[in-house]
C-alpha positions as CSV (number, residue, x, y, z in Angstrom):
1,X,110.4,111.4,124.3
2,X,107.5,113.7,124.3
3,X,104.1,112.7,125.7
4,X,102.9,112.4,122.1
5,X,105.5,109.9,121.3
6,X,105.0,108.0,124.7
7,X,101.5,107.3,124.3
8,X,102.2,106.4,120.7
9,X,104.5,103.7,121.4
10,X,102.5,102.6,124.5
11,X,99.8,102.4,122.8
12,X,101.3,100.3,119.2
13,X,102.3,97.8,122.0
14,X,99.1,96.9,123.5
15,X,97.4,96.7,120.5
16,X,99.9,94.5,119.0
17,X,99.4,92.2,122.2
18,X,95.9,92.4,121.1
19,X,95.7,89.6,118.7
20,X,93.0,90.3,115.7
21,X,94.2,87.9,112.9
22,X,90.9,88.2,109.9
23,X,88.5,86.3,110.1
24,X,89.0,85.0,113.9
25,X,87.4,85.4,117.2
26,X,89.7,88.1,117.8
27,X,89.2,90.4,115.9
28,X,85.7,90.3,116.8
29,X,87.2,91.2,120.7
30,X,89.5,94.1,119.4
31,X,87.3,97.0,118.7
32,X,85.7,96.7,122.3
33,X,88.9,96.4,123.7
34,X,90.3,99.4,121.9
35,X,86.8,101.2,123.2
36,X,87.3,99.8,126.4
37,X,90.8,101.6,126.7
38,X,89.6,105.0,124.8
39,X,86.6,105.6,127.3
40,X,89.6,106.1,130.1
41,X,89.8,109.2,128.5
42,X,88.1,112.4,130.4
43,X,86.3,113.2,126.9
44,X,84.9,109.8,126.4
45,X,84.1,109.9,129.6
46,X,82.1,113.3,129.5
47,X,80.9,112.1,126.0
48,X,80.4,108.5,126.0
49,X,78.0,108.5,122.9
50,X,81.5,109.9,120.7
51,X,82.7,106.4,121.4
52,X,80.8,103.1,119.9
53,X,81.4,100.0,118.3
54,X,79.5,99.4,114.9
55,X,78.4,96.4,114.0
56,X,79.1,94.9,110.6
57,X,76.2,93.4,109.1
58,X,77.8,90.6,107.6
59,X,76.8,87.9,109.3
60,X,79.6,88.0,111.5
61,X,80.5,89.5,114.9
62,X,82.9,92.4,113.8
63,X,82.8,96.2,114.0
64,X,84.0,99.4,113.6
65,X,85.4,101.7,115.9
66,X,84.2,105.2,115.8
67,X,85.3,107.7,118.3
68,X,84.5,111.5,117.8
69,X,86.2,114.2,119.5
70,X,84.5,117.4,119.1
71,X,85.0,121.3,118.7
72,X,84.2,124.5,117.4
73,X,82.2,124.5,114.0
74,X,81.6,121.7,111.3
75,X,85.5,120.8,110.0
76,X,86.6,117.5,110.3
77,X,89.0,115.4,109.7
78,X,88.8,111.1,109.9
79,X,91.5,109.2,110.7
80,X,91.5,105.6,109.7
81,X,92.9,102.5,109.8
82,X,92.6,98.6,110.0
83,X,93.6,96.6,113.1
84,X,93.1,93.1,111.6
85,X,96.5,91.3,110.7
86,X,97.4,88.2,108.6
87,X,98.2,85.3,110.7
88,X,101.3,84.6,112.3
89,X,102.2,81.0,112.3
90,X,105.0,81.8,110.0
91,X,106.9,82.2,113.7
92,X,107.2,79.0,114.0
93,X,108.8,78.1,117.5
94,X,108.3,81.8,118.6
95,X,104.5,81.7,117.6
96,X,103.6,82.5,121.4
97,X,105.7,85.8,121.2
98,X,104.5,86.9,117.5
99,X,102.2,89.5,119.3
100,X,105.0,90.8,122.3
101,X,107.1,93.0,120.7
102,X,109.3,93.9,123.6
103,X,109.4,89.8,124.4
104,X,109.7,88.9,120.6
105,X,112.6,91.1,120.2
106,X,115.2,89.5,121.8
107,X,114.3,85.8,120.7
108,X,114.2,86.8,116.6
109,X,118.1,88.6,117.8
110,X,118.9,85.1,119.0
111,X,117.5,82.7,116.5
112,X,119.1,84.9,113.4
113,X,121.8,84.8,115.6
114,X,122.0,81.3,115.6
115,X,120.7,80.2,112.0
116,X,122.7,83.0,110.2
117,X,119.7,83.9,108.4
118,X,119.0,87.4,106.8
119,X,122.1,89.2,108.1
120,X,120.4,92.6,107.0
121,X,117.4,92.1,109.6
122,X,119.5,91.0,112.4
123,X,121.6,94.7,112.0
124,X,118.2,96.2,111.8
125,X,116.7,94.3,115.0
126,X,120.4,95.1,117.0
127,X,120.4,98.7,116.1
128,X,117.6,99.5,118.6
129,X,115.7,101.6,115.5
130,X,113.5,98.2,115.2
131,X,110.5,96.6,116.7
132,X,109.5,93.6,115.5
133,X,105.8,91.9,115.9
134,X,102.8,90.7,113.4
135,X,100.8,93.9,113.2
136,X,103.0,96.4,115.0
137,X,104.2,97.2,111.5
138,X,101.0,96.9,110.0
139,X,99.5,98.7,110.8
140,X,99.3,99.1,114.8
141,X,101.7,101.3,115.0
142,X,99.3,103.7,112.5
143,X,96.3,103.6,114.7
144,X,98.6,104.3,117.7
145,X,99.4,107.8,116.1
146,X,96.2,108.9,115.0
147,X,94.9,107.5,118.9
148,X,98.3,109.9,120.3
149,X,96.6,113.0,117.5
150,X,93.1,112.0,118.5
151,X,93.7,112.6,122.9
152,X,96.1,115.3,122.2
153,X,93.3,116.9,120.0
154,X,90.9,116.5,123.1
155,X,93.2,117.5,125.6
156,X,93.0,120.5,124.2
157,X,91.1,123.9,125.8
158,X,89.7,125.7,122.8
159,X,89.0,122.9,119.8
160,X,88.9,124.0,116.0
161,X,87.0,121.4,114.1
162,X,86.6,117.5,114.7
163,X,88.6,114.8,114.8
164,X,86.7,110.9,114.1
165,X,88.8,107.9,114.5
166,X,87.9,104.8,112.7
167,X,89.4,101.6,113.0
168,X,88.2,99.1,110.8
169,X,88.5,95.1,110.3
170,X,89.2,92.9,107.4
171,X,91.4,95.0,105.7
172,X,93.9,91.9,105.1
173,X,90.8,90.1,103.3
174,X,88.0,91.9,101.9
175,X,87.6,95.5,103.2
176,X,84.2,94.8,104.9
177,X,84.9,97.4,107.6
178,X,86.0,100.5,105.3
179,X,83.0,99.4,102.7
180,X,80.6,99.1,106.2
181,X,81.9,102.7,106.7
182,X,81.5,103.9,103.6
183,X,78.0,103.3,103.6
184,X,77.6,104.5,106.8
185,X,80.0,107.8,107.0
186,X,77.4,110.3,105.2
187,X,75.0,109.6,107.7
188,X,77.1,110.3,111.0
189,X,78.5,113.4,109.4
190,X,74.7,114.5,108.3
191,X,73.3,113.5,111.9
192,X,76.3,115.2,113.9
193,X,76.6,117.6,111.5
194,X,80.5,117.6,110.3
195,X,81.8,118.5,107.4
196,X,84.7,115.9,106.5
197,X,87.8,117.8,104.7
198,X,89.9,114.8,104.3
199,X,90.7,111.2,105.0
200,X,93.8,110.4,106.6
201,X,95.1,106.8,105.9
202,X,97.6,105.8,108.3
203,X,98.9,102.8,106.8
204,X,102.4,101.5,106.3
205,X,104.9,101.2,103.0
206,X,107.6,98.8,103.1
207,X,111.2,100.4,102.6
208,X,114.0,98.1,102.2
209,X,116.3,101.1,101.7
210,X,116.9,104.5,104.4
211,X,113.7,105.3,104.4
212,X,113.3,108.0,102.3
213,X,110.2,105.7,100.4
214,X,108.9,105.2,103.8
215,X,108.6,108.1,104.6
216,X,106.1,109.8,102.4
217,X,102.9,111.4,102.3
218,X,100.6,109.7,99.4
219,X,97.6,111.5,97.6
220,X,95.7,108.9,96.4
221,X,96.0,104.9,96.1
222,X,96.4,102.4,93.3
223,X,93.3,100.3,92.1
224,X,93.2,96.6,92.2
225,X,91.3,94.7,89.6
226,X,91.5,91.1,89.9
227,X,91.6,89.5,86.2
228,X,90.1,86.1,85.6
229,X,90.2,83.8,82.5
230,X,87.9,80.6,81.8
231,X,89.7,78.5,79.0
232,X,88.1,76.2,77.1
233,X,89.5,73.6,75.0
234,X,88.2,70.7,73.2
235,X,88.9,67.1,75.3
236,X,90.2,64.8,73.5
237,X,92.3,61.3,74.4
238,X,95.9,62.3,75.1
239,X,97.0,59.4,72.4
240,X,95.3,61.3,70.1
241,X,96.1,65.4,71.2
242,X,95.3,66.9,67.6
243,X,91.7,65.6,67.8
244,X,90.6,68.3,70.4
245,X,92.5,71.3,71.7
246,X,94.4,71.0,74.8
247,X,93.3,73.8,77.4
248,X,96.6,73.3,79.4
249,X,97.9,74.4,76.6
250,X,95.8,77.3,75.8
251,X,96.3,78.4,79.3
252,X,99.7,78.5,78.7
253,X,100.0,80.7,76.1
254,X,97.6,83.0,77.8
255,X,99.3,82.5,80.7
256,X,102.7,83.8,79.2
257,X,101.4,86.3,77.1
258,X,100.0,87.9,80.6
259,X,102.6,87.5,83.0
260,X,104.2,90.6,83.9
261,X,102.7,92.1,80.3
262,X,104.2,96.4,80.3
263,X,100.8,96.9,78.7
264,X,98.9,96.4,81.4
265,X,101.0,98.0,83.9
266,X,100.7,101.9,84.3
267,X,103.6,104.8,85.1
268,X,103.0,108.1,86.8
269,X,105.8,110.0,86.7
270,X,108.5,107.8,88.6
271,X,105.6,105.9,90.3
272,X,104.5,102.5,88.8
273,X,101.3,99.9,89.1
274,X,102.8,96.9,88.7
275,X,102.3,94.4,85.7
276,X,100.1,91.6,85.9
277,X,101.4,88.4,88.3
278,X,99.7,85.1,87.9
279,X,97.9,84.2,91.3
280,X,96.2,81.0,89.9
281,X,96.1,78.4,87.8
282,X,94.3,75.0,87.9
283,X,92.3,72.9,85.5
284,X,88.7,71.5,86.9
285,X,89.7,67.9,86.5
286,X,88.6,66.0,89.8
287,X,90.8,62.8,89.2
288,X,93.6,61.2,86.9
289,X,92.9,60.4,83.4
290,X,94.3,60.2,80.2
291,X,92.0,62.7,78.6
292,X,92.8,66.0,78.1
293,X,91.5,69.1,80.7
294,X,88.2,70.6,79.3
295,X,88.6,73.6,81.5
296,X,91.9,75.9,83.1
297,X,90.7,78.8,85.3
298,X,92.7,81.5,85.8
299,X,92.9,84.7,88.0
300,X,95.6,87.6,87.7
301,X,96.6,90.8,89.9
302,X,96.0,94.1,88.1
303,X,96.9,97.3,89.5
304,X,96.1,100.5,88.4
305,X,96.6,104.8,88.4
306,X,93.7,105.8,86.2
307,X,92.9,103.2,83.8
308,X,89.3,102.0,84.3
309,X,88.0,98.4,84.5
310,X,86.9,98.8,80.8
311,X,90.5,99.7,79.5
312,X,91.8,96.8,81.4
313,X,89.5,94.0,80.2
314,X,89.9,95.5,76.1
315,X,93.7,95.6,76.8
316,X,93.3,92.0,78.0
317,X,90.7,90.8,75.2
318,X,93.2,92.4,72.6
319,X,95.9,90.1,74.2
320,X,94.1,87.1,75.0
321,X,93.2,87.3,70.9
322,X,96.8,87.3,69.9
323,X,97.9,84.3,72.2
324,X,95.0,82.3,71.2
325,X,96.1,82.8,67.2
326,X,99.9,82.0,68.3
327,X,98.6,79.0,70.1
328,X,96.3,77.6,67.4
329,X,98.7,78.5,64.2
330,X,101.3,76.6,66.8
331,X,99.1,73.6,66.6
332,X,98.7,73.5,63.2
333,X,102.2,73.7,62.2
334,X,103.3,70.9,64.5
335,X,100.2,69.0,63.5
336,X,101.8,69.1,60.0
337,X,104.9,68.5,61.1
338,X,104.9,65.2,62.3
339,X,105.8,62.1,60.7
340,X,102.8,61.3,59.3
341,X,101.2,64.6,59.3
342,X,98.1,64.7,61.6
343,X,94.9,66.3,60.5
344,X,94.0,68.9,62.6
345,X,91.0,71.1,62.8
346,X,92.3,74.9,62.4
347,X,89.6,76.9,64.2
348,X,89.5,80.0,66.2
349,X,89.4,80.6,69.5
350,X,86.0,82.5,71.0
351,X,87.2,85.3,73.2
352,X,84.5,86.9,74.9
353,X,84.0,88.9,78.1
354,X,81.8,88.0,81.0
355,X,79.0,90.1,79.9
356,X,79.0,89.0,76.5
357,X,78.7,85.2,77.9
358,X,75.8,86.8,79.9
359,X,73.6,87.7,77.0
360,X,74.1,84.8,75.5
361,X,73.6,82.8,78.3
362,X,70.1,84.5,78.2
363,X,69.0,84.3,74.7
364,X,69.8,80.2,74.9
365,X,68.3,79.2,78.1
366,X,65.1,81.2,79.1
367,X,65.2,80.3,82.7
368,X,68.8,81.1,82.5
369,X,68.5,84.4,84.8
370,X,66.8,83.0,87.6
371,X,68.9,79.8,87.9
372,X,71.9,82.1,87.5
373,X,70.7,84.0,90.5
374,X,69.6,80.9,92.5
375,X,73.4,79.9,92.2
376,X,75.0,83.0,92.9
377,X,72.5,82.9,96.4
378,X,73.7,79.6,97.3
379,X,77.4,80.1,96.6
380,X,77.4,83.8,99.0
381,X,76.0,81.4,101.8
382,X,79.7,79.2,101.0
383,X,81.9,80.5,103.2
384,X,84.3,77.7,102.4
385,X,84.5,79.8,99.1
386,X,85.9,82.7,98.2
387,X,85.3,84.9,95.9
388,X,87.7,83.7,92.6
389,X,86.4,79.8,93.2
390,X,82.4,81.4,93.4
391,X,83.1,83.6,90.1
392,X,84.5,80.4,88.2
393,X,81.4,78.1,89.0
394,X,78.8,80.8,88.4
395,X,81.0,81.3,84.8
396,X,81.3,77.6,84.4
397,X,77.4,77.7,84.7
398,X,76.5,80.6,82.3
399,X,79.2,78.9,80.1
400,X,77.0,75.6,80.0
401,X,74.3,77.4,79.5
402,X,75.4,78.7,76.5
403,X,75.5,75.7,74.2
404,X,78.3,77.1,72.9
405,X,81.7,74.8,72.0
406,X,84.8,75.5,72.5
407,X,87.5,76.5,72.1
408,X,87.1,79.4,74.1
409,X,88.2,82.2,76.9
410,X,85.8,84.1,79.0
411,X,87.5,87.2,80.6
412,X,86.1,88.7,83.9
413,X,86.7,89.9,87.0
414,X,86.6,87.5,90.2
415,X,86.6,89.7,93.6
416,X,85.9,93.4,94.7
417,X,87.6,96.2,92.8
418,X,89.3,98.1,94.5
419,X,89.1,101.5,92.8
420,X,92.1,103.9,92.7
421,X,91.7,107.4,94.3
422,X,93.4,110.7,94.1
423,X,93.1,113.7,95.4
424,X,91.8,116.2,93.4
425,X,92.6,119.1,95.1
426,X,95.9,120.6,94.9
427,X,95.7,124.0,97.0
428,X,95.4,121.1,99.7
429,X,97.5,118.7,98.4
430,X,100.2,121.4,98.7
431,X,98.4,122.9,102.0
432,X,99.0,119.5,103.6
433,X,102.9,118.9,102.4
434,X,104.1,122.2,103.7
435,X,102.9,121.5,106.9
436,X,104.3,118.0,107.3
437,X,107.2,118.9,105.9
438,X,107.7,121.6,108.6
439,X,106.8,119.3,111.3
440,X,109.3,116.7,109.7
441,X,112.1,119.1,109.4
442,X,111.6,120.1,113.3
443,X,112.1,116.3,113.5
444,X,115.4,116.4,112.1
445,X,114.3,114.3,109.2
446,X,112.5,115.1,105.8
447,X,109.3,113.6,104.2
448,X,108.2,112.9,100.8
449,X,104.9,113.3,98.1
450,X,103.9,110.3,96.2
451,X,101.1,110.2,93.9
452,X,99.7,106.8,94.9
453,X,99.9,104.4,98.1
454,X,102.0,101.9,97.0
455,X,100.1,99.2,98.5
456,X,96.4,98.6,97.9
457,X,94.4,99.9,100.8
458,X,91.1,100.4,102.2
459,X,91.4,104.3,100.9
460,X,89.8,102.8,97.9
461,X,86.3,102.8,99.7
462,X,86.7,106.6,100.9
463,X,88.7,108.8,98.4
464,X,87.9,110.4,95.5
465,X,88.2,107.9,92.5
466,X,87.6,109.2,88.7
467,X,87.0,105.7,86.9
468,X,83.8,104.1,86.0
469,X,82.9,100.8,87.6
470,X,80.2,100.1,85.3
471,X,82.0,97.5,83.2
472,X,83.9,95.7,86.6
473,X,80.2,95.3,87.9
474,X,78.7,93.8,84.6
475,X,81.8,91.3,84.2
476,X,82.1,90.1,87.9
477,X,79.6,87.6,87.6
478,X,79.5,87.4,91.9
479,X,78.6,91.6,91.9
480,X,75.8,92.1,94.3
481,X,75.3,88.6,95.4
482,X,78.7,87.7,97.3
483,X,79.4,91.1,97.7
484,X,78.2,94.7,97.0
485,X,79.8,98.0,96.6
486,X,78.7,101.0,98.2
487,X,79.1,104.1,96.4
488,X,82.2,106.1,97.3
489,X,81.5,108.9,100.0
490,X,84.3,110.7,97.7
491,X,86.1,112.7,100.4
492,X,89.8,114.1,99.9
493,X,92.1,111.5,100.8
494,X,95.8,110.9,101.8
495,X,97.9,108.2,103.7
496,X,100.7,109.2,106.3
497,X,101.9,106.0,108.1
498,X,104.8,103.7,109.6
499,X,107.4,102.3,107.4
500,X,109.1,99.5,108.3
501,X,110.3,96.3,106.6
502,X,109.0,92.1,105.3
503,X,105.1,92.6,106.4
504,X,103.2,89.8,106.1
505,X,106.5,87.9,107.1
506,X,108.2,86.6,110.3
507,X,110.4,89.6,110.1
508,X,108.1,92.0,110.0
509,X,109.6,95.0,111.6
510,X,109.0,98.6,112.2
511,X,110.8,101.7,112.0
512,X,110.3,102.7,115.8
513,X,112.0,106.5,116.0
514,X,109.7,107.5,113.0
515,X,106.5,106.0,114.3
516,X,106.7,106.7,117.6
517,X,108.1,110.1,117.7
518,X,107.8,111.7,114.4
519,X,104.6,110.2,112.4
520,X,102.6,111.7,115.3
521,X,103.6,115.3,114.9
522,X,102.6,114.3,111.1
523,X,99.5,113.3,111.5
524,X,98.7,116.0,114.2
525,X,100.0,118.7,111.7
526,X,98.3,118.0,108.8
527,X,95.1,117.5,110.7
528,X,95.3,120.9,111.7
529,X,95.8,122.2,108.5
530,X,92.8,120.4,106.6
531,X,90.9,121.7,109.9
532,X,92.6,125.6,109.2
């Protein structure tokens, strides 16, 4: 193994022993561990302002990690990535070894061993190409090879350009770290003077096959919208279901009429955003009764390429419309169909975005806007909450306001967006492949160009994105009181990372020959190209 490859896998190691699930104490600890271990380093040590630990101010105790290495003129490159994880009681019995790798390794080899379960990860784990561990995978491992670029870089007599590393938290929940350092990220480079070329993302894609997927070089990342649906019916006793409209059942039909819909997913080339899935669905009853649910909230996962928040939610309204005729002109007709006949009240169902509630809200209820605001105050302070349950009581509110009946569905957005982004230059683009590809091939192994990171990633808050967010802000009624958006720094971005297998899962293990000893050379290559 080289040097670069030893300190790589050294380094993925330690981290991973680090424990940083979001949202606990830990990952509070991590950054000032990770700075702690960086300032061993003779340029930190030379330099010690290059290397600090930015607070988030979120209320919490979390920060970024920002460590500089500089050279010769204003070039530079950022290399970034998240160190919090998802938790990792999913190990069950071996939940004291989920962070060992080296210790873990053995014991997963015994227990599939023993249960027979997943045949395919036991001959990955026995091969000795496999580490497994929660976060090694993802995306450990990542950081550890822009760390191994970042010392090499320093090590180094005569320096072209700039490297900053950034390691961010609460990638696995709600991006505070990379939005923190989005805001923030114009004003280092303006106050140390750098001129940032391009974004490296160093996070990992799953690859259940060879690895060809894995091993890839993205330009850009998919968006993430996340669709929500208030449904109202009309209550009514269940002995009597054609005196009201059942929102269960309204629900239902939006619900199929949704799930997995081709219209709403997107194709680029061979590359596709996924249709819609269905992440939630609950009425607001608090108890049993016999009366029919007034209210269903829903909430969907949207993915994007280039479509904008606008194209989604008029694809969606056009939908929603369709399944709310079938549903009604379904009532009817069964309504008529029983023995006696039932009379039934034919009606159409309102389908109206958030914003359109909005204004309505407003021209009913003159306090409305303040007591709306009031609300959305009190619900950011919920941390019991997130964000989907705060968007459905601040639309239940506006709804009420409105005096309107039902039927109805209000279409919105419930969380962050997280915008897609592609890079827009392809003289780099194509700059940044050859060189990879020549550092791969010395490898012994090849890599690939994707349009988009298959997975949605914290690139969102740095690249270069092309839609407008202007209708996701005006139909997420939670937009700038639970959360706000900074604008995007726009800089050229890319992902080169791990690939491995199951994240997020028990399993979850990584490729070790490529991340250790090839993803470096990667990463180190097409730094120094963006920094040519």
């Amino acid at each position: 193994m080289t040097d670069l490859a030893a300190r790589s896998r050294a380094t993925a190691i330690q981290m991973t022993q680090w424990r940083s699930v979001t949202g606990s104490p830990s990952e509070c600890d991590f950054p000032h561990l990770l700075k702690a271990m960086l300032a061993q380093n003779r340029y930190f040590h030379l330099n010690p302002s290059h290397l600090k630990v930015q607070p988030l101010d979120d209320g919490t105790e979390r920060g970024n990690l920002l460590a500089l290495v500089k050279g010769e003129g204003r070039r530079t490159v950022v290399l970034a990535g998240h160190f919090d994880t998802v938790p990792f009681d999913d190990y069950a019995e071996l939940m004291p070894y989920a962070c060992d790798p080296e210790t873990l390794l053995p014991m997963i080899i015994e227990k599939l061993k023993r249960t027979g379960e997943n045949p395919a990860a036991l001959a990955d784990l026995e091969s000795g190409d496999y580490l497994p561990g929660r976060g090694l995978l993802d995306m450990k491992a990542g950081i550890a090879a822009g760390i191994a670029v970042l010392e090499t870089f320093a090590a180094e007599e005569h320096r072209h350009g700039n490297i900053l590393l950034l390691a961010t938290p609460d990638e696995e929940d709600r991006s505070a770290g990379m939005r923190a350092a989005a805001a923030i990220l114009p004003v280092i480079a303006r106050e140390g003077d750098l001129d940032i070329r391009l974004v490296i993302n160093l996070d990992s894609i799953a690859d259940d096959g060879d690895g060809a997927f894995g091993r890839s070089l993205t330009t850009g990342s998919i968006g993430k919208l996340l669709l929500t649906a208030l449904v109202v019916g009309r209550e009514a006793h269940a002995c009597y279901p054609f005196a009201g409209i059942n929102a269960n059942y309204l629900a239902a039909e939006l619900l199929a009429e949704l799930e997995c819909a081709p219209e709403l997913a997107e194709t680029s080339g061979h590359e596709i955003a996924a249709p819609p899935a269905a992440l939630y669905v609950k009425d607001v009853k608090s108890g049993y009764n016999v009366t029919t649910p007034a209210r269903i909230f829903l909430y969907w996962n949207t993915l994007q390429h280039r479509r904008a928040p606008a194209d989604v939610l008029s694809i969606a309204t056009g939908m929603a419309r369709e399944a709310m005729e079938r549903a009604v002109a379904k009532l009817a007709q069964r309504a008529g169909n029983v023995s006696p006949p039932q009379p039934f009240r034919q009606e159409a169902v309102q389908v109206l975005s958030f914003a359109e509630l909005f204004a309505q809200a407003l021209k009913s209820d003159p306090d409305f806007e303040a007591s709306f605001d009031l609300l959305n105050r009190e619900l950011a302070e919920r941390n019991d909450l997130d964000f989907p349950t705060r968007a459905r009581l601040v639309t239940e509110f506006a709804w009420a306001s409105t005096k309107l009946p039902g039927p109805a569905v209000i279409l919105g957005f419930g969380s962050l967006p997280y915008p897609a982004v592609s890079l827009g230059d392809e003289a780099l683009a194509e700059r940044l492949m050859a060189a990879v590809s020549e550092a791969a091939m010395e490898k012994g192994t090849t890599i690939s160009r994707l349009g988009y990171f298959p997975g949605i990633s914290d690139m969102s808050f740095l690249g270069e994105t092309s839609g407008d967010l202007a209708a996701a802000q005006a139909n997420t009624p939670i937009w700038g009181a639970s959360f706000t958006l900074p604008a995007s720094p726009a800089y050229p971005a890319i992902n080169i990372g791990p690939w491995g297998r199951d994240y997020h899962h028990w399993l979850e293990r990584l490729n070790a020959p490529y991340a250790f000893d090839v993803l470096p050379h990667l990463v180190l290559r097409a730094t120094k190209a963006a920094l040519e």
